[in-house]
Structure formats: structure tokens, C-alpha cells
N, C-alpha and C positions, 0 to 999 in steps of 0.2 A: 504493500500500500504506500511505502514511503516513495515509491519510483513508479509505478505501472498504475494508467489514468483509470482501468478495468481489470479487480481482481476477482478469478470464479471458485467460487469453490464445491466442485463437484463432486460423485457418489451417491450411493444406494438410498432411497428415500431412508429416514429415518435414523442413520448413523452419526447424528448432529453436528447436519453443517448449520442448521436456523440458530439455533444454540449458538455456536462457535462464532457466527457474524453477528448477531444480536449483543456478544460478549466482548466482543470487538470493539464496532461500531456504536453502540449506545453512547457511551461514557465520552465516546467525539461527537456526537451530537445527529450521528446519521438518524432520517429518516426510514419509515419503514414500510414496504407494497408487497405485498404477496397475491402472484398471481393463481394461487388458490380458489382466489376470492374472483366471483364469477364478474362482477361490475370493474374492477379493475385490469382483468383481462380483458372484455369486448372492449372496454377504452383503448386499451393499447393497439388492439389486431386494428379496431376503426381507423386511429390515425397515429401510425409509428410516430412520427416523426413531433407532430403535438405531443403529444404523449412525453417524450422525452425533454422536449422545451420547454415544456411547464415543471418538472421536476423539480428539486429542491436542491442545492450547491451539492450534497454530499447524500448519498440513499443507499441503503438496501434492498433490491428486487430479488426475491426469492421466488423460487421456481420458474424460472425464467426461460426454461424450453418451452413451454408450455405458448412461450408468443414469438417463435423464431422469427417473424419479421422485424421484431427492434433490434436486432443484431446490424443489421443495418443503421439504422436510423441512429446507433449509439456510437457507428464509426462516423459516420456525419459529426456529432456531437463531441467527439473524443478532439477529431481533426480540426474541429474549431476553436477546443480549448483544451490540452494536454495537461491536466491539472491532476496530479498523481490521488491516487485514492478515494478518484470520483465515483466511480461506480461499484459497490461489492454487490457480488451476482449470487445465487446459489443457485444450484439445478441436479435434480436427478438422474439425468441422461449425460453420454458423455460425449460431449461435444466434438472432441476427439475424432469420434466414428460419424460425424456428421459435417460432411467439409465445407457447406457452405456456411454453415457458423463457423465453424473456427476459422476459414477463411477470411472473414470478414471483419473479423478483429485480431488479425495478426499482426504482431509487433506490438501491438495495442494493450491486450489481456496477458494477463497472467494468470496463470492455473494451477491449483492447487488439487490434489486428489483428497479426499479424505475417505479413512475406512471406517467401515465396524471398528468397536475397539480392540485393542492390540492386548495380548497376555499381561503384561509389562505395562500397560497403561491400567487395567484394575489390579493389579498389587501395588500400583504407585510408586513404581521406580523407574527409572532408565535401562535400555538393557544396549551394552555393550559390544551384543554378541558379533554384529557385523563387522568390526572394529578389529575385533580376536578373531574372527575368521579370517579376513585379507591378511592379517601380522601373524597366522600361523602361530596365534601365542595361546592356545591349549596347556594348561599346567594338569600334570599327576594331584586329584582330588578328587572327594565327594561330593553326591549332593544326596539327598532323601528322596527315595524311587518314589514315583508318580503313584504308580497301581490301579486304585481305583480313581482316584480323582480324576487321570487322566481321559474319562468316556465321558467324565464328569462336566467337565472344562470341553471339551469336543461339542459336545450335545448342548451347550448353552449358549455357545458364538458367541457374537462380541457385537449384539445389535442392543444399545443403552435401555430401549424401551422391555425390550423382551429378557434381559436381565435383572430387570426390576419387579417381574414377576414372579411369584412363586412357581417350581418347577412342577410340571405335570399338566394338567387341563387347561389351567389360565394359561398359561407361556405357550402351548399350543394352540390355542383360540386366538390368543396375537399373531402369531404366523398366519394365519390361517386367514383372517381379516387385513395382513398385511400385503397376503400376496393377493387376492382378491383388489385392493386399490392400486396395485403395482398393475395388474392386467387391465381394470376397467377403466385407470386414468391414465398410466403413463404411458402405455405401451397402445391404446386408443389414440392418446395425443399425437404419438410418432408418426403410427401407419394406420391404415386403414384395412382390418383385415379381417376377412371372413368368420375364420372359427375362431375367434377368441374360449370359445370353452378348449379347443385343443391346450392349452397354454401352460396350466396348470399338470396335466399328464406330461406333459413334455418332460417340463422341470424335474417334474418327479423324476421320470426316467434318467435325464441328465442326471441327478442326484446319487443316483443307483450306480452310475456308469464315472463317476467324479474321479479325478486322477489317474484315469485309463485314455487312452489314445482316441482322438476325436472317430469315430465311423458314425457319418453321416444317416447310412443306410439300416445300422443297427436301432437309431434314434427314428428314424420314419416308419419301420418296420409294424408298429401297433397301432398307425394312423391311417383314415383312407383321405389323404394327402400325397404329395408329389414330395419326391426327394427334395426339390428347387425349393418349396414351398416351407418345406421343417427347415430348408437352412435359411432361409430369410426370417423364420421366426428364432431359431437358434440367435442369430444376429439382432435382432431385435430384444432378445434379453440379455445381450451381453451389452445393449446401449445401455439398458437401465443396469448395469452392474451385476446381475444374477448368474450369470455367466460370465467365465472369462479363457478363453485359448491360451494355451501356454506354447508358446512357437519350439522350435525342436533348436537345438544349437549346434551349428556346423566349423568348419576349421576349412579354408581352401586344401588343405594338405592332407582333408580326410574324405573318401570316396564313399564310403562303408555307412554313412549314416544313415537313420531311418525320418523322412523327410516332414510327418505326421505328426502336428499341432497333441499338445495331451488337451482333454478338458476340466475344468474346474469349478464348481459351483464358488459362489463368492462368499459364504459364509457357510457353515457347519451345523451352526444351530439350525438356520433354513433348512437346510440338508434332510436333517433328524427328525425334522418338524412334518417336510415332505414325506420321508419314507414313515413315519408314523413309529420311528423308534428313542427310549429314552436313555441317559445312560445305564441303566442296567441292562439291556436289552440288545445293546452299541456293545457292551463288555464282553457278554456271551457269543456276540457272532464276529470273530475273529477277524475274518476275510473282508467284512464293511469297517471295522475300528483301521484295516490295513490302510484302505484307499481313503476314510476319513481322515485318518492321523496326517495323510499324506498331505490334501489339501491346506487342514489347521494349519501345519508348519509354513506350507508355501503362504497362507496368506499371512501368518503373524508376521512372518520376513518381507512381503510387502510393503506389510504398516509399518511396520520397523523402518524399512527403507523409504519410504516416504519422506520423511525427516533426515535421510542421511546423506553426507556431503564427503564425495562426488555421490552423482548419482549414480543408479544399478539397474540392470537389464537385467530379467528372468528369461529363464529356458530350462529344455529338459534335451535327456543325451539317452541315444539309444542307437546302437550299431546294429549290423547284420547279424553280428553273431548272437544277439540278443542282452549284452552287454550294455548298461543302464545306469543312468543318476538322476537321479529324481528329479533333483533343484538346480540347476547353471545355472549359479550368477557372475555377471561379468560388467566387469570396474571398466568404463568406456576400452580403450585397447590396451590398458596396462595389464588389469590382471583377470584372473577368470578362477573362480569356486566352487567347489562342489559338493552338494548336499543329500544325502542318499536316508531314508528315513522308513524305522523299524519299530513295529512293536513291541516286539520279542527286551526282554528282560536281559539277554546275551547278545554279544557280538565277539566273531570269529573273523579269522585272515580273511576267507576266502568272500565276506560281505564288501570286502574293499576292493571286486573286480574292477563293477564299473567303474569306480574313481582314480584306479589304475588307467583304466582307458583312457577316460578323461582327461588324463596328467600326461602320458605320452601324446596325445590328439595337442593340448593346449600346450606343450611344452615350456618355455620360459618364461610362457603369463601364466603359468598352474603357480596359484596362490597356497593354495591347500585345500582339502577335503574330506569330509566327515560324515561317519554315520552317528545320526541323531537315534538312542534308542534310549526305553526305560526302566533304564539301569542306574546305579550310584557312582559309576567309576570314571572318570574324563581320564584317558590315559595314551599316550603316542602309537601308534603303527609304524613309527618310522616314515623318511622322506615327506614330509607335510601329510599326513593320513592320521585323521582321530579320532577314537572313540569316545562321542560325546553324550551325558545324560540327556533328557529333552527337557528337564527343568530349567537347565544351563542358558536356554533358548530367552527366556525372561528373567532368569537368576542372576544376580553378580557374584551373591555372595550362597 
């Protein structure tokens, strides 16, 4: 805000960005318009451009996809008077995957992503772990094995509203009314599209399918829809953030990769919520705590990264020979990491295949590489390879 005349801040309805600009801007004296509100959106869509020249020196427009045509009307406005921290935006959708907004304020806007909350954000500490991951500085110690907590922490995601709930009926009734307005408002707003009742089966499926390799075909398969058709709507929930592709990471020097996007649900509690299981229920069935576990990590290192400087690229690594690392991430071209993640209580040599691969594939940018599992021991593998607790993920101490 102190440099950039339009700052957005975008993400998942609900994960509080109204909060975050409200907590912001208030105490500066911003105004405040949400286009929620049905009389201040037909003003807007009626006449961008009025609309924008009557506003007040400094405002908060919240939910602001919902009237894509001021994106216009606010580079007019910006270009007339560049006066930093004139506009804070919020929006559900991500602009991002929408080029002629973000086109339209480029150079202009600043974008900030916000998530659900991060592990490390409700124990109220900082967590370091990216930090020690790139500096390869893993130390010989303990931590107190997860167990149960761990389906626990899975199954409640990191959405403020639905954490506030007690666990069981009510927290599910939130879901359940959340994704309901996420299909009838957000995702109405975007496109115009026949079966919105398919919407909700999708997700679910997605849900079922989270941290396994995108097939399109698999995901169409229970619909009487067109391949074309499930992935425009795939795409359409990964605008409002319910989805998200994790691209595959390649090295020019490697031939062997496997070229296939993984998918990811964007929170876990959703997930759980969808598939109609709780954590006890997550505990007992092994093989979903496997591919949920997998997501949690990938998305708390998201949020985590979100905040961290330089910024970080996510990927996942998978050769021909079937050789795998769940997480690559990679520090612009300096360095590259890697994150391989287990539920199992043990780890062995032979869990450090893929991060082997990985480290021969990335050669002089292999930073280091770790299996996260829920165990007590952080201990070396030798040549940058660690075996790390998953408390460590949000733990300092």
C-alpha cells in the first residue's frame, strides 16, 4: 500500500481477507463497499466509470469480481492519479486465471494471495521451516509424534469460520452451506453454466482423487457431461481457489519425466467435509490420511510461502521409472527442494529414492531434501537428505 495505487487481496471466500482489509484500512480512514450488496453492485455494472469518480480518496471494494467491468474504469482512474494505496480490493476469484482483469491493471495492482490458515498461524508462532530447508540446516533432535492429533489437524483445515465451530455436525453444516454459496454465487458470477448441480459431485470426486495425478477422464467418468465440459468446470473451481494443479517439474537435462499436473483440493477440512469423513474415520482409513497428509503439507508450505522472501515455485517430480517427490520447490534459479511426505511412524534409506533422483536431475541447485513423516527423530541421511518429524513443519522449538 505504501507504493502500489491498487492492492488485491485474493483467495477462497471466507479465509479472511474482509477481516485483514477492514484491519488494515479502518484505523486510515478507508471507506467501505461490498459488492455483496445487490444496490451497490447494479450501480457499479450501470456506470463503471461514475461509479469510480464518485468514490471517496481512499476505499475498500470487497468482492470485486463480482463487477469485472470496473477493472477498467479503475485503470482510467489509477492513470489519472497514481496515489499509492488508493484502492484495496478483495475478491474470491483469482484474477490471475482471468487475463482481462489482471491485464488491465498491470503494473498498477498488487496482489497478494491469502490462504486458509497456516498450522503455524493457530499455535501463534513463526515457523522457520523454509528457511532450514534451503540452508540444509536439519539438526539430530526430537519432537513429540503427532498420532492422533495429526487426522485431527487434517480434518479441521484452516478455514477461521469452520474452526470456530465445534467438531462434528455444526462444522459440517458450515461446509456444506459454504460450498452451496461458493457454487450459486461465485462460480454463477464467473460462467454461465448449465449443470451447476454437477458441481458439488465433482469436488467431491476431486476430493477423493487429491494428491494423485490430474486424469481428466477419470473425473468425467460419473457424469453425463463431455470430457471438455468437466474441465472447464475443473477450471472454474480452481478460479475460486477449491482446486488447484500442481505443474510437474522438469530439468532440460532430464528426458524421463512424467509431464502430468498432480491435483489438489485447497483445503483438507473441505476435503473431509466432502467425502463425509471425520478424524477418526480419516485415522482408520490409511490410504485417504496418505493423499490427505499429502495435500495439508503442500498447502501449509504454500501459506508459509506466501510470506517468504525470495519467493517459491511449487511442483511435483515423477520419472518413468516411477521415481517421485511429492513437493519441488524451487528458489527462482538458484536453488530447488525437495519434499517427499509419509504417514508411517518410520523412515528407511530406500524412502529417499525419489529425492535421490531429484538431486542428481537438479544437480548444483539440489538444496536439500526431506521426508516429512510422524515420527520424533529429525536426523541426516547424509549428502543434504532428512528425516524430518511433520510437527517440525510448524514447530521451532
Amino acid at each position: 500500500m505504501a507504493d502500489s495505487p491498487v492492492v488485491l487481496i485474493h483467495g477462497p471466500r471466507q479465509c479472511g481477507k474482509t477481516t485483514l482489509a477492514q484491519v488494515v484500512g479502518n484505523p486510515m480512514g478507508y471507506a467501505y463497499i461490498s459488492f455483496d450488496d445487490d444496490v451497490a453492485r447494479a450501480a457499479a455494472e450501470a456506470d463503471p466509470a461514475g461509479f469510480v469518480g464518485d468514490l471517496p480518496s481512499r476505499v475498500i471494494m470487497d468482492e470485486v469480481q463480482r463487477v469485472p467491468a470496473l477493472f477498467a474504469a479503475l485503470k482510467v482512474a489509477v492513470d489519472r492519479a497514481r496515489t499509492p494505496g488508493r484502492f484495496l480490493l478483495t475478491g474470491s476469484a483469482n484474477v490471475l486465471l482471468l487475463p482481462k482483469l489482471a491485464d488491465s491493471l498491470a503494473g498498477r495492482m498488487a496482489i497478494l494471495r491469502l490462504h486458509p490458515l497456516a498450522q503455524c498461524e493457530l499455535d501463534r508462532q513463526p515457523s522457520r521451516f523454509l528457511d532450514t530447508l534451503f540452508a540444509a540446516g536439519f539438526k539430530t533432535r526430537t519432537y513429540p509424534r503427532l498420532a492422533d492429533e495429526l487426522a485431527a489437524r487434517i480434518a479441521a483445515g484452516g478455514y477461521p469460520a469452520a474452526l470456530a465451530r465445534p467438531q462434528g455436525r455444526r462444522r459440517a453444516a458450515w461446509y456444506r452451506d459454504y460450498l452451496e454459496a461458493i457454487v450459486q454465487r461465485d462460480v454463477r458470477d464467473l460462467a454461465r453454466i448449465s449443470a451447476l448441480e454437477a458441481l458439488p459431485g465433482l469436488l467431491a470426486l476431486a476430493a477423493a482423487q487429491t494428491a494423485q495425478l490430474f486424469n481428466l477422464s477419470d473425473l468425467a467418468a460419473p457424469f453425463q457431461l463431455s470430457r471438455p465440459t468437466i474441465g472447464d468446470y475443473v477450471t472454474l473451481l480452481e478460479r475460486v481457489f477449491l482446486l488447484e494443479r500442481l505443474p510437474p517439474w522438469h530439468s532440460n537435462r532430464v528426458s524421463r519425466l512424467v509431464k502430468t499436473p498432480k491435483l489438489h483440493m485447497g483445503d483438507t477440512g473441505l476435503a473431509c467435509a466432502l467425502l463425509g469423513v471425520d478424524a477418526t474415520a480419516l485415522a482408520a482409513d490409511r490410504s485417504l490420511l496418505g493423499h490427505l497428509l499429502e495435500t495439508f503439507v503442500y498447502q501449509e508450505l504454500r501459506c508459509q510461502a506466501s510470506w517468504h522472501d525470495p519467493s517459491l515455485a511449487f511442483y511435483h517430480y515423477r520419472d518413468k521409472d516411477m521415481a517421485e517427490v511429492d513437493i519441488v520447490i524451487e528458489q527462482g534459479a538458484r536453488a530447488v527442494a525437495g519434499v517427499e511426505v509419509k504417514a508411517s511412524a518410520t523412515v528407511t534409506a530406500s524412502d529417499f529414492r525419489g529425492l535421490r533422483k531429484l538431486r542428481d536431475a537438479a544437480g548444483k541447485r539440489f538444496a536439500a531434501g526431506v521426508v516429512l513423516y510422524d515420527g520424533e527423530t529429525c536426523a541426516s541421511f547424509g549428502d543434504g537428505l532428512f528425516a524430518v518429524p511433520l510437527r517440525a513443519l510448524w514447530k521451532n522449538k
